[in-house]
C-alpha positions, -999 to 999 in steps of 0.1 A, spaced: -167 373 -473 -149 402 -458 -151 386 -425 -137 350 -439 -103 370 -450 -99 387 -417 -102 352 -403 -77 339 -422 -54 368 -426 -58 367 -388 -51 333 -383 -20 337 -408 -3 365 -383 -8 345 -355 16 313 -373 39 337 -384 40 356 -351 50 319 -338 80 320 -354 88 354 -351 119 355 -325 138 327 -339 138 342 -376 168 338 -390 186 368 -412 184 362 -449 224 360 -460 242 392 -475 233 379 -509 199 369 -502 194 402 -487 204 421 -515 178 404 -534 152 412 -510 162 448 -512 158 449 -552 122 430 -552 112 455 -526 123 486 -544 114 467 -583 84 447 -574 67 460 -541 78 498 -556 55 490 -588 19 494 -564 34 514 -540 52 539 -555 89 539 -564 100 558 -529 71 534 -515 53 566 -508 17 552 -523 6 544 -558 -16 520 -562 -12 505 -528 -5 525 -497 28 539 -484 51 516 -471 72 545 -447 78 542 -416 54 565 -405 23 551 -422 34 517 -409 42 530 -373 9 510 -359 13 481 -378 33 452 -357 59 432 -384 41 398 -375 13 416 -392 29 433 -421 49 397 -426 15 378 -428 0 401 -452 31 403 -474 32 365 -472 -8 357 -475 -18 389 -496 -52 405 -490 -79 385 -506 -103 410 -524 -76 440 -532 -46 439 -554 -19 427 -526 -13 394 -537 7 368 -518 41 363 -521 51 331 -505 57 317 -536 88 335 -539 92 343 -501 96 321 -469 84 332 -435 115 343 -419 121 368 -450 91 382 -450 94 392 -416 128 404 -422 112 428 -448 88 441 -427 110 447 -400 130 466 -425 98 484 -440 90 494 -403 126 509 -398 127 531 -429 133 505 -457 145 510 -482 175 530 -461 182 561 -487 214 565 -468 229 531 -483 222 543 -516 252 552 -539 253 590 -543 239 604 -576 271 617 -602 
């Protein structure tokens, strides 16, 4: 069973990882949305700073060893047998690697923030 998923999650990265280089960026707007599914949905398993919760940090440390093409086909595919479920019901390809990219660079970028009153 466990070796099926790997299979599959497997053969998931390598599609994605086809279309990796020609990704197009999501558009300012569609970005924005990105940005508030990671920090509203992705935040409720993995903590609210995406430090860990229920699912495992998402900084850029922990994910320091973990290529995008990867981190795209799991947020796209899910991992069958945990709680990460797939999201490419919501998300296409190219934005899920655009989130990972961003996830691997510090996402969500505190600096962007609006400074607290």
């Amino acid at each position: 069973m466990v070796r099926t998923a790997l299979l599959s999650l497997a053969c998931a990265l390598l599609a994605t990882a086809a279309g990796a280089q020609t990704a197009p960026e999501p558009t300012p707007e569609r970005a924005a949305q990105l940005v508030r599914m990671v920090r509203q949905d992705c935040g409720s398993c993995h903590g609210m700073r995406l430090t860990g919760g229920l699912g495992p940090a998402l900084t850029r440390e922990a994910l320091a060893a973990k290529p995008p093409e990867y981190l795209a086909a799991v947020i796209t595919h899910g991992i069958p047998g945990t709680p990460m479920p797939p999201w490419s019901a919501l998300l296409q390809g190219s934005e899920a690697l655009w989130i990972a990219r961003q996830l691997a660079g510090g996402f969500p970028n505190e600096t962007n923030r609006s400074p607290a009153p």
